[in-house]
C-alpha positions in Angstrom: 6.4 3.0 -19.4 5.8 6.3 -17.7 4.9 7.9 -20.7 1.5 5.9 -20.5 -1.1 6.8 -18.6 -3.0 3.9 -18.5 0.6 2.2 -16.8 1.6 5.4 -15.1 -1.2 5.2 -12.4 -0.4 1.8 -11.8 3.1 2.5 -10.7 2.5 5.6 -8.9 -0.5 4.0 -6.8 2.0 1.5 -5.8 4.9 3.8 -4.7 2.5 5.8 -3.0 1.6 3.1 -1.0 5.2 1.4 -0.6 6.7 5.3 0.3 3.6 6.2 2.3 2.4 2.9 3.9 4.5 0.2 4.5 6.4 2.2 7.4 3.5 1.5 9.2 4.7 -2.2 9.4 8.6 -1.0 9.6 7.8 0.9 12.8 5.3 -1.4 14.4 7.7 -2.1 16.8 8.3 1.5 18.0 4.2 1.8 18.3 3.6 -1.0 19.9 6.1 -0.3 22.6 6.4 3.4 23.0 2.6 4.2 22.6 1.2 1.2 24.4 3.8 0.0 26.8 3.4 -3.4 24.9 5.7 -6.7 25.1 6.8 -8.5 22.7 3.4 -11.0 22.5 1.9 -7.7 21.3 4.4 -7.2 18.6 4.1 -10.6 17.6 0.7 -10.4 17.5 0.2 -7.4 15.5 2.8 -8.3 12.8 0.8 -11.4 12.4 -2.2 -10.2 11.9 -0.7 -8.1 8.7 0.5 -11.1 7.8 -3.1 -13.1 7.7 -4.7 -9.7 6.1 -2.4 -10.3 3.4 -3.4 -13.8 2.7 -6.9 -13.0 2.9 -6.2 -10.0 0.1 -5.0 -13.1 -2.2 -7.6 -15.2 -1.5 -10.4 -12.9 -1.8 -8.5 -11.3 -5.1 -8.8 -14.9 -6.6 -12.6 -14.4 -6.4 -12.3 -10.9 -9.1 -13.0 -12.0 -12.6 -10.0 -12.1 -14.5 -11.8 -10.0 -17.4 -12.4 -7.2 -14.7 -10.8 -3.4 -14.6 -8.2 -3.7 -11.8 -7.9 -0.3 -11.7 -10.4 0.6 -9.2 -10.0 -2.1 -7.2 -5.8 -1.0 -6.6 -7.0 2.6 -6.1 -9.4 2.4 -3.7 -7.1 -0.7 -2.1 -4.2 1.5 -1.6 -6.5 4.5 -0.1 -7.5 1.6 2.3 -4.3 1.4 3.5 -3.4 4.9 3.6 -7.0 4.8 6.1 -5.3 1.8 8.0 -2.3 3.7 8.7 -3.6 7.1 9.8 -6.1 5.1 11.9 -3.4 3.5 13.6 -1.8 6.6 14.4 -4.7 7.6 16.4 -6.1 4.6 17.8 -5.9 4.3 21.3 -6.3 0.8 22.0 -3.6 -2.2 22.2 -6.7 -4.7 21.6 -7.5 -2.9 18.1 -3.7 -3.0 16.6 -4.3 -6.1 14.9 -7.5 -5.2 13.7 -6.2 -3.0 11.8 -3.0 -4.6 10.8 -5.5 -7.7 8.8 -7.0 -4.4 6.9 -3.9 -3.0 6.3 -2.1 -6.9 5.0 -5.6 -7.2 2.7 -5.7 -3.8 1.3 -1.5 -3.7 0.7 -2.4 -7.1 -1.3 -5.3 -6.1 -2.9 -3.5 -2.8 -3.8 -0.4 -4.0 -5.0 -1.3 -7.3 -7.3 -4.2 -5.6 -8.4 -2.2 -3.1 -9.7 0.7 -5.7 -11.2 -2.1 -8.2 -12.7 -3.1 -4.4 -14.4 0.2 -3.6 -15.4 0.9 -7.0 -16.9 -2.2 -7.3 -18.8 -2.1 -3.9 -20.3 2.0 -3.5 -21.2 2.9 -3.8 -24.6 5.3 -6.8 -25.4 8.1 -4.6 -26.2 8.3 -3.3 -22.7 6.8 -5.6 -20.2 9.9 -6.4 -18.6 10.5 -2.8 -18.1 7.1 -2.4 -16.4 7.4 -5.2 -14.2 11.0 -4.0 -13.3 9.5 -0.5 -12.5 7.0 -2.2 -10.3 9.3 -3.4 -8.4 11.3 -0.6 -8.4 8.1 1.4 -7.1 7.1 -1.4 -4.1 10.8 -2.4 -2.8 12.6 1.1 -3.1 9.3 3.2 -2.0 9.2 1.0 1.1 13.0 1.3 1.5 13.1 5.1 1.1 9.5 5.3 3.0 11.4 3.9 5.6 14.2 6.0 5.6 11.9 9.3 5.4 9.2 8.1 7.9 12.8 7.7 10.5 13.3 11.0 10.1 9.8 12.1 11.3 9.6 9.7 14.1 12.8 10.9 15.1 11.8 14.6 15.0 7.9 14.5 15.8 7.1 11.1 17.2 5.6 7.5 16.1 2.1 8.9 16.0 2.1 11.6 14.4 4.3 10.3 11.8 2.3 8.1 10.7 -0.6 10.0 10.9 1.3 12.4 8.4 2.2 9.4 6.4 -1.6 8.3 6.0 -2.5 11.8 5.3 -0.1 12.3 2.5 -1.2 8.4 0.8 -4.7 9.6 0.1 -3.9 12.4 -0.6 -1.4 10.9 -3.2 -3.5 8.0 -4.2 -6.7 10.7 -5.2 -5.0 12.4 -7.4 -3.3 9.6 -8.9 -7.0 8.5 -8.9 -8.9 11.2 -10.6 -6.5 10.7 -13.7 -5.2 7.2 -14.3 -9.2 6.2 -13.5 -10.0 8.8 -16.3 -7.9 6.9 -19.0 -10.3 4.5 -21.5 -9.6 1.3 -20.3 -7.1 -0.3 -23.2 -7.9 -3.0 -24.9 -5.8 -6.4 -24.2 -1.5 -5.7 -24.9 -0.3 -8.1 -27.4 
């Protein structure tokens, strides 16, 4: 599977985003209280509105033509959420949390079945199972190991800049996953 580019990109541009970005929502609870002082309404609040971003990504994806190129549309989904999650390191406003917490649900969604509806429509046969599995493998352990890593810098440098590292790192990842998988002729449909 990884020998393909065309399936490669897909599963690096979601284990950038599951390694990268989903600590934003694993350590929402140590933002919202040690940055802004916030209760538990806050918190509430704020994982909520990742959750509704997300259900918006899937309703709006349901609007992309089947027929379409996913790949720019997982790319440029997961930079979106490597933007959400440096902007939430540095914003300085309770009131805006959630704000960015729908853009960060609907680019996470957009990112991530964009790339699975790619990677299932371009895998040989043979080896579709194995893609899947590897997308899975990419989205659950990135977010488990993103997790584990993103501790250690909250532990050592703080919540904020943390993430702010974390957001940094994602595009950074996500371009230069970019520049090549985007590069790749589109295949023609797997059989």
């Amino acid at each position: 599977v990884l020998a393909q580019p065309a399936l490669r990109g897909a599963v690096l541009t979601v284990l950038a985003g599951s390694l990268l970005c989903s600590p934003l929502l694993t350590f929402c609870p140590v933002l919202v209280k040690t940055v802004f002082q916030a209760d538990v309404a806050q918190f509430s609040l704020t994982v909520s509105a990742f959750g509704v971003g997300g259900l918006l990504g899937g309703l709006l994806l349901m609007a992309v033509d089947p027929a379409r190129d996913r790949r720019p549309l997982a790319s440029w989904a997961a930079s979106g959420f490597a933007m959400v999650v440096l902007l939430s390191a540095l914003n300085p406003w309770a009131w805006a949390l959630p704000l960015l917490f729908v853009a960060g649900g609907l680019a996470m969604t957009a990112a991530n079945a964009s790339a699975n509806a790619w990677l299932q429509s371009q895998a040989p046969a043979a080896i579709r199972g194995q893609t899947v599995s590897l997308f899975m493998l990419a989205m659950r352990g990135g977010t488990a190991l993103g997790g584990l890593l993103t501790g250690l810098t909250v532990s050592a440098w703080g919540v904020r800049e943390a993430l702010a590292l974390n957001g940094l790192l994602a595009l950074l990842a996500v371009a230069m996953v970019r520049r090549g998988w985007l590069a790749v002729p589109r295949p023609t449909l797997a059989g």
